[in-house]
N, CA, C, O and CB atoms as a CASP TS submission, in Angstrom:
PFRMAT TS
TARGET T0000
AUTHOR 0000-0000-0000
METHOD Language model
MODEL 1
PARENT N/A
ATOM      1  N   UNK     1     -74.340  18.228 -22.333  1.00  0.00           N
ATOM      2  CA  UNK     1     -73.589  18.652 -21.175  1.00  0.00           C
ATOM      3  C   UNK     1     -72.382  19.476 -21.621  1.00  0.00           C
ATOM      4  O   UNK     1     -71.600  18.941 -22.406  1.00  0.00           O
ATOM      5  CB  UNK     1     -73.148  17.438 -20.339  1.00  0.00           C
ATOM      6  N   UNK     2     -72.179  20.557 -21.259  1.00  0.00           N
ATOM      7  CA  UNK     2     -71.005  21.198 -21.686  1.00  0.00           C
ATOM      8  C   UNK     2     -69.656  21.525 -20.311  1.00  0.00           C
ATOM      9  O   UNK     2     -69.908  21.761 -19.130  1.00  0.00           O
ATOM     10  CB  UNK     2     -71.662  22.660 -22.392  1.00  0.00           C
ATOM     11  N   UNK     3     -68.513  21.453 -20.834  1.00  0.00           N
ATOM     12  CA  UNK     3     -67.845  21.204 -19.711  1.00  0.00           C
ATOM     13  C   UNK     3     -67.076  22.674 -20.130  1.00  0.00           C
ATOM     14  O   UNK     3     -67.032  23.148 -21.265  1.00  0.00           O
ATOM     15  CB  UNK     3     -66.980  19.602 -19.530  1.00  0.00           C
ATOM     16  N   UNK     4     -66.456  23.284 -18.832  1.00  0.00           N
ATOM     17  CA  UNK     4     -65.965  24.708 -18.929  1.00  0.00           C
ATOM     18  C   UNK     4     -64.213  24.452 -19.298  1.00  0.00           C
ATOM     19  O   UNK     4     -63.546  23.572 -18.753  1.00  0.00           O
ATOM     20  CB  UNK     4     -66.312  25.648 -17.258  1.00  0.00           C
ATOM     21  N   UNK     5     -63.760  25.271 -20.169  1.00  0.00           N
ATOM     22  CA  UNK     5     -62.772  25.185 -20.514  1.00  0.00           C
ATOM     23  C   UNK     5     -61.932  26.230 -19.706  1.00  0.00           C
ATOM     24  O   UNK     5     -62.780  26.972 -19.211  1.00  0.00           O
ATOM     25  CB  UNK     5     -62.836  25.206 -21.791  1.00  0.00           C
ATOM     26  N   UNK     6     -60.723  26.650 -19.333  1.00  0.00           N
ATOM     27  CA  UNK     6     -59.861  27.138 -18.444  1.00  0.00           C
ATOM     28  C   UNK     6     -59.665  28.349 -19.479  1.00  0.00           C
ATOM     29  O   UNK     6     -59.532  28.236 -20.698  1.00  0.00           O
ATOM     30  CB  UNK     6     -58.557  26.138 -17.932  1.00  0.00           C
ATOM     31  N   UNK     7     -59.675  29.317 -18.863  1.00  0.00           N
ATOM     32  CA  UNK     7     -59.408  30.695 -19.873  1.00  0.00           C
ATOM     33  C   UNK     7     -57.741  31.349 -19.087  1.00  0.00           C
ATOM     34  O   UNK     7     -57.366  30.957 -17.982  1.00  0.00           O
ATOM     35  CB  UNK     7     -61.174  32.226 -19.633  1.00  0.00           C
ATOM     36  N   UNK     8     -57.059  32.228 -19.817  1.00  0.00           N
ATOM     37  CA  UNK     8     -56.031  32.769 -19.272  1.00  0.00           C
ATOM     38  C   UNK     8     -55.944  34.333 -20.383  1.00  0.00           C
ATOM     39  O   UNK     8     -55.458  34.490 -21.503  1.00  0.00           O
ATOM     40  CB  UNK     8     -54.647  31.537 -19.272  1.00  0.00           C
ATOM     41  N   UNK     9     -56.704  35.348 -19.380  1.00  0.00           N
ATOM     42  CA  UNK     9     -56.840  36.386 -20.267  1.00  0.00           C
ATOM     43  C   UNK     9     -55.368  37.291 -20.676  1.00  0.00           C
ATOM     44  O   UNK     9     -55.383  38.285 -21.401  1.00  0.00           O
ATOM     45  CB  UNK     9     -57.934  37.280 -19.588  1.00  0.00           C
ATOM     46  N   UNK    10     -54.508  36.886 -20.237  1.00  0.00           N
ATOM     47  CA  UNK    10     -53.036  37.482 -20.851  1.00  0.00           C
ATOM     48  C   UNK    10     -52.537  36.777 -21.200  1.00  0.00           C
ATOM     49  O   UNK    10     -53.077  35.883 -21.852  1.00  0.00           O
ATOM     50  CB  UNK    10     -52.096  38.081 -20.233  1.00  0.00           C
ATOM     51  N   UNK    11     -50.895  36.813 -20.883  1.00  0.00           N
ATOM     52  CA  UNK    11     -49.932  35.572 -20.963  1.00  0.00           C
ATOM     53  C   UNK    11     -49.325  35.153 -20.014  1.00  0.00           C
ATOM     54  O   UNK    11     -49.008  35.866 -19.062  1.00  0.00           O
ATOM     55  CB  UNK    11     -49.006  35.656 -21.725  1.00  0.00           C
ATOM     56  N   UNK    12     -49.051  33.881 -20.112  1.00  0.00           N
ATOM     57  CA  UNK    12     -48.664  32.780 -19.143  1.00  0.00           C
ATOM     58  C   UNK    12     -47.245  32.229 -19.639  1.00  0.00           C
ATOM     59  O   UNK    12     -46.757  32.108 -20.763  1.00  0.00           O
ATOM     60  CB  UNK    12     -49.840  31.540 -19.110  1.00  0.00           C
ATOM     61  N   UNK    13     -46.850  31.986 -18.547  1.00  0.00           N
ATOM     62  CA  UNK    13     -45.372  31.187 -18.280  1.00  0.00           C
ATOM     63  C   UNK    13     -45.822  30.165 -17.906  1.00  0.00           C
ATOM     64  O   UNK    13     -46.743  30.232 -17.092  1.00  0.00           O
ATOM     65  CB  UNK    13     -44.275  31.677 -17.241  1.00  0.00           C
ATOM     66  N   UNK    14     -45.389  28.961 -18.313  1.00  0.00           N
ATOM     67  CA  UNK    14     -45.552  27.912 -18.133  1.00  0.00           C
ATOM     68  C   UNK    14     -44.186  27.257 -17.033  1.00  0.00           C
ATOM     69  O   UNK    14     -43.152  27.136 -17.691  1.00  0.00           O
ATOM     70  CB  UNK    14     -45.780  27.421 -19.522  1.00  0.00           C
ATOM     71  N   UNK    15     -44.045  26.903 -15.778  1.00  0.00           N
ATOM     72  CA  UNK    15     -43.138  27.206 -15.666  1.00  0.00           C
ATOM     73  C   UNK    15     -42.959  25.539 -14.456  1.00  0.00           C
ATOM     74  O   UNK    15     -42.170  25.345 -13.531  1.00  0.00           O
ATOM     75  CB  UNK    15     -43.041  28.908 -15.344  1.00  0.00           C
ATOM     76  N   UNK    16     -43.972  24.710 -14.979  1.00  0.00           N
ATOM     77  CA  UNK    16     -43.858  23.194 -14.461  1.00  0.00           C
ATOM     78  C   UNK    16     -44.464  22.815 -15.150  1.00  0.00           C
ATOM     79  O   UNK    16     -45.193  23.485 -15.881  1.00  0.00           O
ATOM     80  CB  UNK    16     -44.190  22.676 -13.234  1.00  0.00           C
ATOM     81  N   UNK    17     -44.321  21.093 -15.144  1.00  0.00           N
ATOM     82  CA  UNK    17     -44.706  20.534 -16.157  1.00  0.00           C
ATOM     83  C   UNK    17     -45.791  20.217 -16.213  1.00  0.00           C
ATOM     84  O   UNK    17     -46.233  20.429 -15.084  1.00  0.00           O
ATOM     85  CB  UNK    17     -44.170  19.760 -16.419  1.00  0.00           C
ATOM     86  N   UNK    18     -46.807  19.699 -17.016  1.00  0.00           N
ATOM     87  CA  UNK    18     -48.555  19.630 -17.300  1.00  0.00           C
ATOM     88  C   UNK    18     -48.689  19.576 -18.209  1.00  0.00           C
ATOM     89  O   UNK    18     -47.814  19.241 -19.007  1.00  0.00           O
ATOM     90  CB  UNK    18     -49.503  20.522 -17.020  1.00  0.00           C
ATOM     91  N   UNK    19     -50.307  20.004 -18.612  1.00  0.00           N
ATOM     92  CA  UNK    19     -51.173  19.716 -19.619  1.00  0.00           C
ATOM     93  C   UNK    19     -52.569  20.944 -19.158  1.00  0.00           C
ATOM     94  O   UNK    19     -53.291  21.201 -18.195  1.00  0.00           O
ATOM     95  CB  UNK    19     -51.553  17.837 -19.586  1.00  0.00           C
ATOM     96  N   UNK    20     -52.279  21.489 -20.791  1.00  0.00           N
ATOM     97  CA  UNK    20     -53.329  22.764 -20.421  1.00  0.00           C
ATOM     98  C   UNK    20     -54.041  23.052 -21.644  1.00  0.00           C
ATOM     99  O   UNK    20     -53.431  23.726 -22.474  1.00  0.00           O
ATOM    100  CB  UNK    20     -52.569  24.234 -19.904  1.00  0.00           C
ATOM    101  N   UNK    21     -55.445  22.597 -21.970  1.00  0.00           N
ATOM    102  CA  UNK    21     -56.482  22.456 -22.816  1.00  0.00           C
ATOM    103  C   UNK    21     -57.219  23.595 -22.339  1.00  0.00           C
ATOM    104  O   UNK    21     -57.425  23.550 -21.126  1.00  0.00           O
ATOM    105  CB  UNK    21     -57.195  21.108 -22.806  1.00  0.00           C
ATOM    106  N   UNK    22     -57.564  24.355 -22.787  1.00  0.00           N
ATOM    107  CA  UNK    22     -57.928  26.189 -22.913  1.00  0.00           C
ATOM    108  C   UNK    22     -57.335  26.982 -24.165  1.00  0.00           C
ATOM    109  O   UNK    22     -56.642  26.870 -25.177  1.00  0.00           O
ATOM    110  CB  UNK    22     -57.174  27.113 -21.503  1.00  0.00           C
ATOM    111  N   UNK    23     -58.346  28.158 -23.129  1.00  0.00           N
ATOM    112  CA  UNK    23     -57.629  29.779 -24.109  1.00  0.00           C
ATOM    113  C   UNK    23     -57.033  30.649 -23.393  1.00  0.00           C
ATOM    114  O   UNK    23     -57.506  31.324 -22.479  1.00  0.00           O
ATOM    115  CB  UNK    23     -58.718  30.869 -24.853  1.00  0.00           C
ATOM    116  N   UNK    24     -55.722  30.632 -23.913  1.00  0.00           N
ATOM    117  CA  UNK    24     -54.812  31.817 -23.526  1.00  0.00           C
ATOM    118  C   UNK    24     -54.600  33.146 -24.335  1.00  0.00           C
ATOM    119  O   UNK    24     -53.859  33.261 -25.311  1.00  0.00           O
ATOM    120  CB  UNK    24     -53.552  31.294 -23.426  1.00  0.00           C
ATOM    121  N   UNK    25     -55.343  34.096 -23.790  1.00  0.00           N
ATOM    122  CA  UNK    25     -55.634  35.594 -24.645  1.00  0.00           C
ATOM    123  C   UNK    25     -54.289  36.392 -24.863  1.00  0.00           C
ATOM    124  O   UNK    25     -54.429  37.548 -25.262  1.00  0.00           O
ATOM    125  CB  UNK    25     -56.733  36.722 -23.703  1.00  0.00           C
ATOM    126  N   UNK    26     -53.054  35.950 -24.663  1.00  0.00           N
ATOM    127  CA  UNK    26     -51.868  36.623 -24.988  1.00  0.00           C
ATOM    128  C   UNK    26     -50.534  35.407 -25.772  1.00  0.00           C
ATOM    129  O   UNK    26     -50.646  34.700 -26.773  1.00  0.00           O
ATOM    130  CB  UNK    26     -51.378  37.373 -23.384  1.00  0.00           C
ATOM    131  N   UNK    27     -49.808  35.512 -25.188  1.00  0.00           N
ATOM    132  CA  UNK    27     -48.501  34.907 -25.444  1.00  0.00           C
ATOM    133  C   UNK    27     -48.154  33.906 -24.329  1.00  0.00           C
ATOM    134  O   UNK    27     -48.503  33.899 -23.148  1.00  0.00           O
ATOM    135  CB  UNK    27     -47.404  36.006 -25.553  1.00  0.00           C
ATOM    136  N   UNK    28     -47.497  33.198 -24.915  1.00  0.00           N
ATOM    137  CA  UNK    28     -47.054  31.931 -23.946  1.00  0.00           C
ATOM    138  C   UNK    28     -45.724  31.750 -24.071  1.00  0.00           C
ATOM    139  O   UNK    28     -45.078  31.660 -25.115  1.00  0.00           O
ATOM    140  CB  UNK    28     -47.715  30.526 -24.264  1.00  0.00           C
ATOM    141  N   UNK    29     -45.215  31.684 -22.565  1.00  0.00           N
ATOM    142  CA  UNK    29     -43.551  31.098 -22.688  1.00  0.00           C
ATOM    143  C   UNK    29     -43.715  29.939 -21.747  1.00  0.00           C
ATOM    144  O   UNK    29     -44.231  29.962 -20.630  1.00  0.00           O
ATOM    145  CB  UNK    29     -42.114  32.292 -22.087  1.00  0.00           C
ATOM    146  N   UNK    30     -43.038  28.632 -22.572  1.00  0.00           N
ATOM    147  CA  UNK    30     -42.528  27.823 -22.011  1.00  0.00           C
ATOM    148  C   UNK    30     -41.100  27.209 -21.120  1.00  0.00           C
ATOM    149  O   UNK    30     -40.109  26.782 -21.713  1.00  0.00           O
ATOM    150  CB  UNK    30     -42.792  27.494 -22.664  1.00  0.00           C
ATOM    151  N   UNK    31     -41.177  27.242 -20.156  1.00  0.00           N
ATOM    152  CA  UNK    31     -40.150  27.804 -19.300  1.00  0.00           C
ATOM    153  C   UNK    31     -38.560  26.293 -20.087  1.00  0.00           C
ATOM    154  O   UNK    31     -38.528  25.634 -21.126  1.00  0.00           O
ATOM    155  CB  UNK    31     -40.922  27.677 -16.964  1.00  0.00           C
ATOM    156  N   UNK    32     -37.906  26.361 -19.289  1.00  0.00           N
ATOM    157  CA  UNK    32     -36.695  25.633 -19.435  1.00  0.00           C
ATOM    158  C   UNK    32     -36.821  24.314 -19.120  1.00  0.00           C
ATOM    159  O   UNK    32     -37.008  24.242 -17.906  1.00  0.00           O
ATOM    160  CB  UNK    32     -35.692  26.143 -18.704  1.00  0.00           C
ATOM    161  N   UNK    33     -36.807  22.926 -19.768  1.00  0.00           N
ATOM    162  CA  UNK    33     -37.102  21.997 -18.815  1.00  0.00           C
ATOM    163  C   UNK    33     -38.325  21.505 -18.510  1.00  0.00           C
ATOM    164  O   UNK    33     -38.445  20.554 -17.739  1.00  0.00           O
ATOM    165  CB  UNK    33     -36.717  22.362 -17.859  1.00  0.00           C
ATOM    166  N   UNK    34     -39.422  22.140 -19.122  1.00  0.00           N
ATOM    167  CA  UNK    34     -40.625  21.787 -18.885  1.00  0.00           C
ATOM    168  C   UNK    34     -41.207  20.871 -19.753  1.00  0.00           C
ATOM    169  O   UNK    34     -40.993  20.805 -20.963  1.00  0.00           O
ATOM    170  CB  UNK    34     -41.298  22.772 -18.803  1.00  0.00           C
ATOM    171  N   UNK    35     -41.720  20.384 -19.301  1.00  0.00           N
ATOM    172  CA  UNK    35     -42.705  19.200 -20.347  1.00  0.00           C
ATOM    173  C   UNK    35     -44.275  19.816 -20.439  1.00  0.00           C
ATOM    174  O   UNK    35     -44.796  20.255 -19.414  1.00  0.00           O
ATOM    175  CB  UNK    35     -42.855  17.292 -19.454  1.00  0.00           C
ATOM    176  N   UNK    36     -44.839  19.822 -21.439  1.00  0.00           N
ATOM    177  CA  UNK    36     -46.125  20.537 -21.387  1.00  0.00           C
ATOM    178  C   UNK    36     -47.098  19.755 -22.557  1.00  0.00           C
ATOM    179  O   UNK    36     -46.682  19.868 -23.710  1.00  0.00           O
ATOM    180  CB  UNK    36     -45.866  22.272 -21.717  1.00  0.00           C
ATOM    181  N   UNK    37     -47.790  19.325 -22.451  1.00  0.00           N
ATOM    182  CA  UNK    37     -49.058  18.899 -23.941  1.00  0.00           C
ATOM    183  C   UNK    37     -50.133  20.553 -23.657  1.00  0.00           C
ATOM    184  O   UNK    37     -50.570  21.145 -22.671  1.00  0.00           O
ATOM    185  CB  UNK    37     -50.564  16.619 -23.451  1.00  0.00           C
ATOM    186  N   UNK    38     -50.159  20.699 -24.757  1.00  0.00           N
ATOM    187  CA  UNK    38     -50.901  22.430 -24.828  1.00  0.00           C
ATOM    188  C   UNK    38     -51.903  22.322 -25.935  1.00  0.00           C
ATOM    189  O   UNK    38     -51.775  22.765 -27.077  1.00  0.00           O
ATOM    190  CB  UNK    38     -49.661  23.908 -25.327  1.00  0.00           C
ATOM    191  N   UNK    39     -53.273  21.439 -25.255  1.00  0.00           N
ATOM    192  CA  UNK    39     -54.259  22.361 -26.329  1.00  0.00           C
ATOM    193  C   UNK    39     -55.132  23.378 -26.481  1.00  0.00           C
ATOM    194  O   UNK    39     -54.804  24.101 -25.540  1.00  0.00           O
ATOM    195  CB  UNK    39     -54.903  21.876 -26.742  1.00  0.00           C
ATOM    196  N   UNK    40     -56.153  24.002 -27.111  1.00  0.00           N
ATOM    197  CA  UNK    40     -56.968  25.263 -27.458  1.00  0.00           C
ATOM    198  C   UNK    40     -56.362  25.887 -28.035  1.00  0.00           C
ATOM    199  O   UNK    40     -55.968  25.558 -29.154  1.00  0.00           O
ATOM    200  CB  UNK    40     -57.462  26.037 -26.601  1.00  0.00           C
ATOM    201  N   UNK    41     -56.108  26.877 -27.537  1.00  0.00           N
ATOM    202  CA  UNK    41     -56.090  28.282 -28.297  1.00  0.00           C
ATOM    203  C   UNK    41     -54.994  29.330 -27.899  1.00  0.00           C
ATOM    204  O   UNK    41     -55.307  30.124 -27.013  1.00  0.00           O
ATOM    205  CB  UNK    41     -57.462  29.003 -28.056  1.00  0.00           C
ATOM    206  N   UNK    42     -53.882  29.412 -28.392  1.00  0.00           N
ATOM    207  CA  UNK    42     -53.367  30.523 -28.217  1.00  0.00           C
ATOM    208  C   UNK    42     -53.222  31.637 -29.021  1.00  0.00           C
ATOM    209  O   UNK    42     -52.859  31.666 -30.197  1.00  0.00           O
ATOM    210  CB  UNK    42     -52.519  30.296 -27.923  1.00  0.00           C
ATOM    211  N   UNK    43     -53.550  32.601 -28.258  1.00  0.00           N
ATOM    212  CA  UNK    43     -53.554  33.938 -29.500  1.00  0.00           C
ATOM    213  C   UNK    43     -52.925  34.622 -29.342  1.00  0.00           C
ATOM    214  O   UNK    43     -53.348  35.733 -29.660  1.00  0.00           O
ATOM    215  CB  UNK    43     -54.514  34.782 -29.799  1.00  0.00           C
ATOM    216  N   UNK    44     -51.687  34.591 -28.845  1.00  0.00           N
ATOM    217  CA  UNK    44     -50.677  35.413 -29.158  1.00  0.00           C
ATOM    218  C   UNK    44     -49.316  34.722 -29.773  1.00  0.00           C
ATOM    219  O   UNK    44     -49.471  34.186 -30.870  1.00  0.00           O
ATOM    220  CB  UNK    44     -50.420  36.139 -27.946  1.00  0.00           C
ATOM    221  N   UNK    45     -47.962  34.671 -29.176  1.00  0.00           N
ATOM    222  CA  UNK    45     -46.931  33.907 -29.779  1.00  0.00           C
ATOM    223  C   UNK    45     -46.781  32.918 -29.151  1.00  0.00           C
ATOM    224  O   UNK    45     -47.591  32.976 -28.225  1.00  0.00           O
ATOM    225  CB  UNK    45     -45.798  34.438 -29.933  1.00  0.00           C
ATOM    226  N   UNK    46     -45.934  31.569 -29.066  1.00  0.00           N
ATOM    227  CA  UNK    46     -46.222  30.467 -28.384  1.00  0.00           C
ATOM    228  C   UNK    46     -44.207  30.903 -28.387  1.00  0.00           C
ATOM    229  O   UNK    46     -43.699  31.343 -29.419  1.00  0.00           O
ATOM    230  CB  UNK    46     -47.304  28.805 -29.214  1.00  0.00           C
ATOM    231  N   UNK    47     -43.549  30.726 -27.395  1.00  0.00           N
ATOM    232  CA  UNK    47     -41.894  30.996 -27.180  1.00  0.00           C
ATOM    233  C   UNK    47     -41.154  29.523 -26.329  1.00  0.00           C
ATOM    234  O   UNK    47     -41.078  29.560 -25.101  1.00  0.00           O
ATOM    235  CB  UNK    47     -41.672  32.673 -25.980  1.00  0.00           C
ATOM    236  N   UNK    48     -40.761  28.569 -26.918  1.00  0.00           N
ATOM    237  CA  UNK    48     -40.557  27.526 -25.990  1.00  0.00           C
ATOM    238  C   UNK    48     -38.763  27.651 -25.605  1.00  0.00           C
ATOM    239  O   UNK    48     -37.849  27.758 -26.423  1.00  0.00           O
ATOM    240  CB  UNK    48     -41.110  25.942 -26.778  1.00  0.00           C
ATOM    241  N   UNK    49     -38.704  27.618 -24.714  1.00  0.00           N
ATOM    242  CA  UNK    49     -37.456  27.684 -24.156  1.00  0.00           C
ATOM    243  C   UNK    49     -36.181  26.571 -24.109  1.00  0.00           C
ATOM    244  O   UNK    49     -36.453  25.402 -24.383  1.00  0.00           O
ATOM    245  CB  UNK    49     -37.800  27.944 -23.006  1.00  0.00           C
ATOM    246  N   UNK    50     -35.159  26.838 -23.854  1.00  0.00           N
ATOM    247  CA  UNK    50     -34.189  25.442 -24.432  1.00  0.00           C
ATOM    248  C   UNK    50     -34.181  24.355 -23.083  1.00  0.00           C
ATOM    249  O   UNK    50     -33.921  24.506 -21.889  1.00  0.00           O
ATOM    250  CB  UNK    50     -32.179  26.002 -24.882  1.00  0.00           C
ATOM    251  N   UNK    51     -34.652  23.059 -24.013  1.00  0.00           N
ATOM    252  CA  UNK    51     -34.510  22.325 -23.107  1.00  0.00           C
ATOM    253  C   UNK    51     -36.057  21.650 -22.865  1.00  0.00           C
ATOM    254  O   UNK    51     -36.103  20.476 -22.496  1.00  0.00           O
ATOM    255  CB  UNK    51     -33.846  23.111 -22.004  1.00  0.00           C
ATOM    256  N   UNK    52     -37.226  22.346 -23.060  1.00  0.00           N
ATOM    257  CA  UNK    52     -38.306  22.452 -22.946  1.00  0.00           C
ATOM    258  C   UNK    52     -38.940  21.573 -23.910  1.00  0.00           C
ATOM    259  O   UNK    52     -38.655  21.872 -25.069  1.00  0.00           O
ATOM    260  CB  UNK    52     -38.575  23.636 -22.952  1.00  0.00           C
ATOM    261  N   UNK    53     -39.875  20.372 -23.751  1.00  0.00           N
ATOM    262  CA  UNK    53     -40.474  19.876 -24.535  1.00  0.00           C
ATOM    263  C   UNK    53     -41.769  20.092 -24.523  1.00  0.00           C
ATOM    264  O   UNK    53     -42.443  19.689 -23.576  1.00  0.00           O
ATOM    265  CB  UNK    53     -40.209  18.880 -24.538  1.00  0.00           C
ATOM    266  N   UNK    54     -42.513  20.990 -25.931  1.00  0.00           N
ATOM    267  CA  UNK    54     -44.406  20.922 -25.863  1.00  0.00           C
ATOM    268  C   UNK    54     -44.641  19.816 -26.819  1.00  0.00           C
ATOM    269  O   UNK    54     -43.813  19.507 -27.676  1.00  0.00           O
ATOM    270  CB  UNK    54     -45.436  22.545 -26.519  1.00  0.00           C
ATOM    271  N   UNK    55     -46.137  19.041 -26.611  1.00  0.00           N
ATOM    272  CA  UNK    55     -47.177  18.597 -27.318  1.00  0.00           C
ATOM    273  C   UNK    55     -47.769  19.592 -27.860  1.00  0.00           C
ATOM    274  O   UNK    55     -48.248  20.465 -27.135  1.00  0.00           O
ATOM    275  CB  UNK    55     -47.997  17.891 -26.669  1.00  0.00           C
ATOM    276  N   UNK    56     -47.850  19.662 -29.054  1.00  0.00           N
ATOM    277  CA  UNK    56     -49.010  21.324 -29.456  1.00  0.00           C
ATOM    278  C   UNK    56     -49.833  20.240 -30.152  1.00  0.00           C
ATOM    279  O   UNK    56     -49.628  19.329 -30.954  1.00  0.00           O
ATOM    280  CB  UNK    56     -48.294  23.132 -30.837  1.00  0.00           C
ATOM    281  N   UNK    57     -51.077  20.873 -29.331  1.00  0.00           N
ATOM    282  CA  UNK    57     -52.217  19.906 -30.074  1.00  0.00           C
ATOM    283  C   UNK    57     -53.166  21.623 -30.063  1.00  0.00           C
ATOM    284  O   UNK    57     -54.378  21.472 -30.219  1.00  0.00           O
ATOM    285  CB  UNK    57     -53.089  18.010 -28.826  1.00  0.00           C
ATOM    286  N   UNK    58     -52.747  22.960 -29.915  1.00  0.00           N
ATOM    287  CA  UNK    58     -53.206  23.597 -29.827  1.00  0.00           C
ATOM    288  C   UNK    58     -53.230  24.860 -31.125  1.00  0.00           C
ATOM    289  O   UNK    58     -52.207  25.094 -31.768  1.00  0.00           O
ATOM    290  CB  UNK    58     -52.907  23.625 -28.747  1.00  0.00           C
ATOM    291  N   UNK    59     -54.508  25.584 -31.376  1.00  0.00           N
ATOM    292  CA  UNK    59     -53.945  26.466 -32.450  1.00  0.00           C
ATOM    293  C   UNK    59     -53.549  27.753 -32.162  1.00  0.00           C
ATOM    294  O   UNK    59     -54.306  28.472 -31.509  1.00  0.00           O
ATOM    295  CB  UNK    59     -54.793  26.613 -33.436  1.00  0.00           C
ATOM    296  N   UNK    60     -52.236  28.247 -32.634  1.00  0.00           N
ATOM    297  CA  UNK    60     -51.373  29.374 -32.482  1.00  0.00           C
ATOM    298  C   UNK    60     -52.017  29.942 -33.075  1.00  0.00           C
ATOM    299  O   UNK    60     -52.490  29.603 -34.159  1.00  0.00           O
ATOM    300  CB  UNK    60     -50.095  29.466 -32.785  1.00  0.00           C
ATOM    301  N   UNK    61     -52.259  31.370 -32.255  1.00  0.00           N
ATOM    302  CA  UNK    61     -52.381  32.541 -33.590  1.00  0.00           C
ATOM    303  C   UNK    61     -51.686  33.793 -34.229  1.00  0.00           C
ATOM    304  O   UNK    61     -51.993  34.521 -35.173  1.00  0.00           O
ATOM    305  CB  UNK    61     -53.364  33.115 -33.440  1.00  0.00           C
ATOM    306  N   UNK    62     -50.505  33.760 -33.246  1.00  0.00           N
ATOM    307  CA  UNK    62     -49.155  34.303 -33.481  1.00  0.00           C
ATOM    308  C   UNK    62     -48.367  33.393 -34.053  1.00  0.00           C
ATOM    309  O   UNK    62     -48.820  32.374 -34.573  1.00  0.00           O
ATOM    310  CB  UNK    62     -48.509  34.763 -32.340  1.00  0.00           C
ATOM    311  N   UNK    63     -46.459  33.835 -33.981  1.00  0.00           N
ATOM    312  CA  UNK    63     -46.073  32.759 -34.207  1.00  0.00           C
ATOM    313  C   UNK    63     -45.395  32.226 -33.266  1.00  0.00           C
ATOM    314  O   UNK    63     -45.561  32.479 -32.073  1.00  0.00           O
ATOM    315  CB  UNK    63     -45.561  32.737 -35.149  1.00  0.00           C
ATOM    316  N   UNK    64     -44.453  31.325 -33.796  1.00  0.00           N
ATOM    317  CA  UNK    64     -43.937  30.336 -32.542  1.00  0.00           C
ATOM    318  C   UNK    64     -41.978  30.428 -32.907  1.00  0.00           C
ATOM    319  O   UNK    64     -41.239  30.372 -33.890  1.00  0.00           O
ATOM    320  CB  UNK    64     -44.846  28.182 -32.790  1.00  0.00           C
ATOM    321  N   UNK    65     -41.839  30.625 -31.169  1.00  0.00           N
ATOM    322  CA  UNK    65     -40.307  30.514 -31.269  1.00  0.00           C
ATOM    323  C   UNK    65     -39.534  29.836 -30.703  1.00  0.00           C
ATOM    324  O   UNK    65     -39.411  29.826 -29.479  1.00  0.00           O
ATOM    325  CB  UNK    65     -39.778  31.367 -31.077  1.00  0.00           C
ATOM    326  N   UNK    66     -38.826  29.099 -31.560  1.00  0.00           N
ATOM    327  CA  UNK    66     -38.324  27.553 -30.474  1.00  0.00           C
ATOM    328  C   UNK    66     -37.415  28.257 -30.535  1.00  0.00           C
ATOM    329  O   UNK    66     -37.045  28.942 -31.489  1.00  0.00           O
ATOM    330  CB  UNK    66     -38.139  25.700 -30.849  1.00  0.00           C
ATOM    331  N   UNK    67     -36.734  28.091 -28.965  1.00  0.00           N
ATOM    332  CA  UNK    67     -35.398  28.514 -28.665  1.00  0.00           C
ATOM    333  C   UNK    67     -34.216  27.615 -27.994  1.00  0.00           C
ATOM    334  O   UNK    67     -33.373  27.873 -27.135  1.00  0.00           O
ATOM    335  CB  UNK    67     -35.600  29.556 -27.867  1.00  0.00           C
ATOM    336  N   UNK    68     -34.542  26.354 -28.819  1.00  0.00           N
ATOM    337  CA  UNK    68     -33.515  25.326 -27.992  1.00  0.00           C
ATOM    338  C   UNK    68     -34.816  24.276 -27.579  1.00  0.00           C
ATOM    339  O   UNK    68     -34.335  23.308 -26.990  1.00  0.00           O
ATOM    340  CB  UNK    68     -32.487  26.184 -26.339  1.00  0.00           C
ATOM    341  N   UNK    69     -35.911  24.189 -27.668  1.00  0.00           N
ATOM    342  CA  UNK    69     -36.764  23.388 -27.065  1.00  0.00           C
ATOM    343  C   UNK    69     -37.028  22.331 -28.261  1.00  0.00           C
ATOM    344  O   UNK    69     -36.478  22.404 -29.360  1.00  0.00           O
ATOM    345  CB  UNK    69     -38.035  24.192 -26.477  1.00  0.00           C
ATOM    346  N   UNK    70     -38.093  21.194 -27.820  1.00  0.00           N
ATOM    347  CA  UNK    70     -38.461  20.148 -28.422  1.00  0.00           C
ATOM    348  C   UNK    70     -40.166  20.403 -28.686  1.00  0.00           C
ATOM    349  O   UNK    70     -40.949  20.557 -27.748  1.00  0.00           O
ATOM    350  CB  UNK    70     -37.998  18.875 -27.527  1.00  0.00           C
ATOM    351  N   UNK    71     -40.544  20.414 -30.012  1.00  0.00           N
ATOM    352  CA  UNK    71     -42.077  21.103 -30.476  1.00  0.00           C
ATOM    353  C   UNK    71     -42.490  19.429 -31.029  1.00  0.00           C
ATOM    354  O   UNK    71     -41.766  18.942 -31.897  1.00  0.00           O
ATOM    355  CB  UNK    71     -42.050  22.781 -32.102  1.00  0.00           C
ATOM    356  N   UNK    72     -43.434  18.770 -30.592  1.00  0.00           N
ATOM    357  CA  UNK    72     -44.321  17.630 -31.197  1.00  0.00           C
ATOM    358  C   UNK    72     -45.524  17.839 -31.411  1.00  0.00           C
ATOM    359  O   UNK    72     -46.118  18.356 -30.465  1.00  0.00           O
ATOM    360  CB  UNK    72     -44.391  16.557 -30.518  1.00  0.00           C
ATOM    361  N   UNK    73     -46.415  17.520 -32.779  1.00  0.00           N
ATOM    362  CA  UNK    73     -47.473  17.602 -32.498  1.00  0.00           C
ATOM    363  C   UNK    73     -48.004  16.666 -31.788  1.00  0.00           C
ATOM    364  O   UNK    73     -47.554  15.525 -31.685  1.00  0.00           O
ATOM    365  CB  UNK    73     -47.975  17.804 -33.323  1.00  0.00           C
ATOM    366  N   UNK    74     -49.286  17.226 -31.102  1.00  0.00           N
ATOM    367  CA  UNK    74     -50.345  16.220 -29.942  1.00  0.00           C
ATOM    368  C   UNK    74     -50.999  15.487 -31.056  1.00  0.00           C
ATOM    369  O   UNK    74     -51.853  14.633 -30.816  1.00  0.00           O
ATOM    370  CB  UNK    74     -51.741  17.176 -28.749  1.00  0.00           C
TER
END
C-alpha cells in the first residue's frame, strides 16, 4: 500500500504551528513563534526565525539559517 506524500513545488513559509512530512522543491522559512516537526525533503535552504522552534527529522539540501530560533533533531 503506498500512501501519498504532500509535495510543495517552491517555497513555503511556515507560518503556524504543525507537522509537515513531504517535499518542498525550494526554500523554507520558518515564521516567528512557530513550532514545527519537519520531515522529507527540503531542497533548498531551511531559514528559522527568532523565537521559532523546528523538529528536523528532515533532509536539507541547502543550508540552514537559524536566526534566533530553536533547531532539534526529530
Amino acid at each position: 500500500m503506498s500512501t501519498k506524500r504532500p509535495a510543495i513545488a517552491g517555497d513555503h513559509l511556515f507560518s503556524q504551528s504543525g507537522e509537515f512530512d513531504g517535499l518542498i522543491g525550494g526554500d523554507v522559512t520558518v515564521a516567528k513563534g512557530v513550532e514545527l516537526v519537519l520531515n522529507g525533503l527540503v531542497n533548498g535552504d531551511l531559514r528559522i526565525e527568532s523565537g521559532a522552534i523546528v523538529r528536523l527529522g528532515a533532509m536539507v539540501g541547502g543550508r540552514v539559517y537559524n536566526n534566533g530560533g530553536t533547531l532539534l533533531a526529530a
